[in-house]
N, C-alpha and C positions, 0 to 999 in steps of 0.2 A: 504494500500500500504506500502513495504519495506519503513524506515527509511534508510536502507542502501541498492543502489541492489545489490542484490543475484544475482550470475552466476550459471544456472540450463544447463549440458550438460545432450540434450534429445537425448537418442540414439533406434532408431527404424526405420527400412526399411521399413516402412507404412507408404507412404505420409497424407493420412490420419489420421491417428495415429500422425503425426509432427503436422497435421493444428490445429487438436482436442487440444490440450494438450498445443500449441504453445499460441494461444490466450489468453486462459485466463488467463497464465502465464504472459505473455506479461501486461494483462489487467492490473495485480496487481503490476506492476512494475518491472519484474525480468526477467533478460537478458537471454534469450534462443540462445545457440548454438546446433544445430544440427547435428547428425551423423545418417548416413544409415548402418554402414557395423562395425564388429567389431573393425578391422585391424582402421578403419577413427577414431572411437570413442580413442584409445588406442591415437591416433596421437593429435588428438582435444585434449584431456586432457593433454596434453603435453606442448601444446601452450597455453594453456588458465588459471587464474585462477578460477578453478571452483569450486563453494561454494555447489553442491550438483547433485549427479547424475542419472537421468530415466532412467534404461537400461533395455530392452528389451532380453529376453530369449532366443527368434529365431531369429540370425541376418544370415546375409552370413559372410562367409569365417572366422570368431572366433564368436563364440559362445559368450552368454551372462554369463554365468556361467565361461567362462573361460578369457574373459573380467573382470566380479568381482573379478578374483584369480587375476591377474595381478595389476589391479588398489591396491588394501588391502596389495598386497606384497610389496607399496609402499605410501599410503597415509589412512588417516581416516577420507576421504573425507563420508558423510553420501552416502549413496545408497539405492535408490526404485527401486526393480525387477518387470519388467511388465511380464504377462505369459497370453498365450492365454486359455493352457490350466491348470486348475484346479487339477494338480497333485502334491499330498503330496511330494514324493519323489522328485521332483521339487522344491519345499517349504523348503524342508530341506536342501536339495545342496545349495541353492542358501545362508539361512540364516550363514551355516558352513561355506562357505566360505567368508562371512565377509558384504553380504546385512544385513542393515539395519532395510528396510521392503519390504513388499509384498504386490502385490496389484495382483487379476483375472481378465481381460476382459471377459466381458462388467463389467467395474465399472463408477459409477456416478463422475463428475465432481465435486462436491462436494466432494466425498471424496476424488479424488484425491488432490484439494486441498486441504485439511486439514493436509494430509500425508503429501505434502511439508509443509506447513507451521509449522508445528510441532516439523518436522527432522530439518529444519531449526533454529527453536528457540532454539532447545535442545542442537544445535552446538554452538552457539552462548552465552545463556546464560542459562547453566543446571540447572536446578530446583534440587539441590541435598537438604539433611538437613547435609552437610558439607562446610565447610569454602572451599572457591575456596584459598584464600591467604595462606593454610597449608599442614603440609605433614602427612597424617595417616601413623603411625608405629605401627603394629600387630604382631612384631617378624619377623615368615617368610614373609611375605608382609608388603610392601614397596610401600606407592601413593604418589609422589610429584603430588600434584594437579599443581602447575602453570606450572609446566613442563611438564604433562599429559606423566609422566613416570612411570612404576611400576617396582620394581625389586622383585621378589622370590628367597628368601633363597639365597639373595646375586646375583642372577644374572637377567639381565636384561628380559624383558618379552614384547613381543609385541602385543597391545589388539588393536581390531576394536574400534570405536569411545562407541559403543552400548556395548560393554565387559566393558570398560575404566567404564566410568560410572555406570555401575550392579556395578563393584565391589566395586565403593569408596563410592554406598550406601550404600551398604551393608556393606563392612570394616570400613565405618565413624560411623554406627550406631550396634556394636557387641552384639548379642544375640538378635536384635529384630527381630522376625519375617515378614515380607513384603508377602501380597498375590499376585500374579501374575498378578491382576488388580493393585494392587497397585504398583505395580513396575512398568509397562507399565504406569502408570500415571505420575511416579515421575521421568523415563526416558523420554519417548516421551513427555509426556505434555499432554498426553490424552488416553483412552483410547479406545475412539469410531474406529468403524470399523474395529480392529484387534481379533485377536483369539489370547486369554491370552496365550493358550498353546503354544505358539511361544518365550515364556519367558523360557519354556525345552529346548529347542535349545539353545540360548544364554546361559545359564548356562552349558550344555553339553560341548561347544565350549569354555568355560569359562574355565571348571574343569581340562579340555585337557592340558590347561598352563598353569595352576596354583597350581595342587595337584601331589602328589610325583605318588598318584594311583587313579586317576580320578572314576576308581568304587569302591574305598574305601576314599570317599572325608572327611579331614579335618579340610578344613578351610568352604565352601559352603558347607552346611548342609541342607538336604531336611528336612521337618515338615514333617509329612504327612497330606492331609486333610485341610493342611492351606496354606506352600509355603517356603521360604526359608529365613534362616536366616544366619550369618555368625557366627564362632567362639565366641563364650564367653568369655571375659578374664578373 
């Protein structure tokens, strides 16, 4: 059980899908608010403070993908996409626009819980191999860690919680290579149940704000065969 609770807004128009997911949230200590409809979820997050979000892909009246755009255009709060249906292209909308993770129905309770608890710890207390009390200085990037600020090339830059993190691993530790399980590890806290290749996305989304010409990156340098590592100094 939470040392501290956690406020989990679960948004999904599947009463069953609420009872499912509500319990055993509940079970472990962590306060479940609930939304049915996008428009309620956007309002609910408004009034509440919420430590990590379920949003569901097929709501009424805003969409879950467009729910994510708004929420990112304004917090880095973590976010888990539910989807009923198993489409890549789904998968990627949802991680570009600033989710977290992904989870397909039917998925195990188990691993649902893991996924929060993970997103959870990572927000709270990152498993980086960088000082949280310091600020990496790379030239053109700029990470004040306690301020979970980065600026490029002098001007400010604004990363999802899951960007923040890829880069001040990778900018804390310059020229080491990181495999794509290994970053999913050292970001989430684990790496079960996910597809490594969802660490392309983040990096994609990544290069987007941070390189002068994202297909001629930089600073994030693909290996090939192994995974990515940052600038050398």
């Amino acid at each position: 059980m939470p040392q501290d609770t956690s406020t989990i807004l679960l948004v999904d128009d599947e009463d069953s899908i609420q009872t499912l997911l509500t319990y055993p949230l509940e079970r472990e200590g962590y306060r479940v608010v609930q939304a049915r409809a996008g428009d309620e979820a956007l309002r609910r997050f408004a009034e509440e403070e919420i430590d990590l979000v379920v949003l569901d892909l097929m709501l009424p009246r805003i969409d879950g993908l467009e729910v994510c755009r708004r929420l990112r255009a304004e917090s880095t709060v973590p976010i888990i996409m539910l989807t009923a249906r198993d489409d890549e292209l789904d998968k990627v909308l949802g991680l570009e626009l600033g989710a977290d993770d992904y989870i397909t129905k039917p998925f195990s309770i188990r691993e649902f819980r893991s996924r929060v608890r993970a997103l959870l710890r990572r927000a709270a207390t990152p498993h980086l191999a960088t000082r949280r009390d310091e600020v990496i200085d790379r030239g053109d990037v700029v990470i004040d860690m306690p301020r979970r600020t980065v600026a490029v090339r002098g001007l400010p830059v604004q990363l999802t919680f899951v960007e923040f993190e890829l880069l001040a691993l990778l900018a804390g530790n310059p020229g080491v290579v990181f495999s794509r399980r290994q970053l999913l590890e050292r970001i989430r806290g684990s790496a079960d149940y996910r597809e490594p290749r969802t660490i392309d996305v983040h990096v994609r989304h990544l290069r987007e704000k941070i390189e002068q010409d994202p297909r001629e990156p930089e600073l994030i340098l693909t290996v090939r065969g192994a995974g990515y590592r940052f600038r050398a100094e």
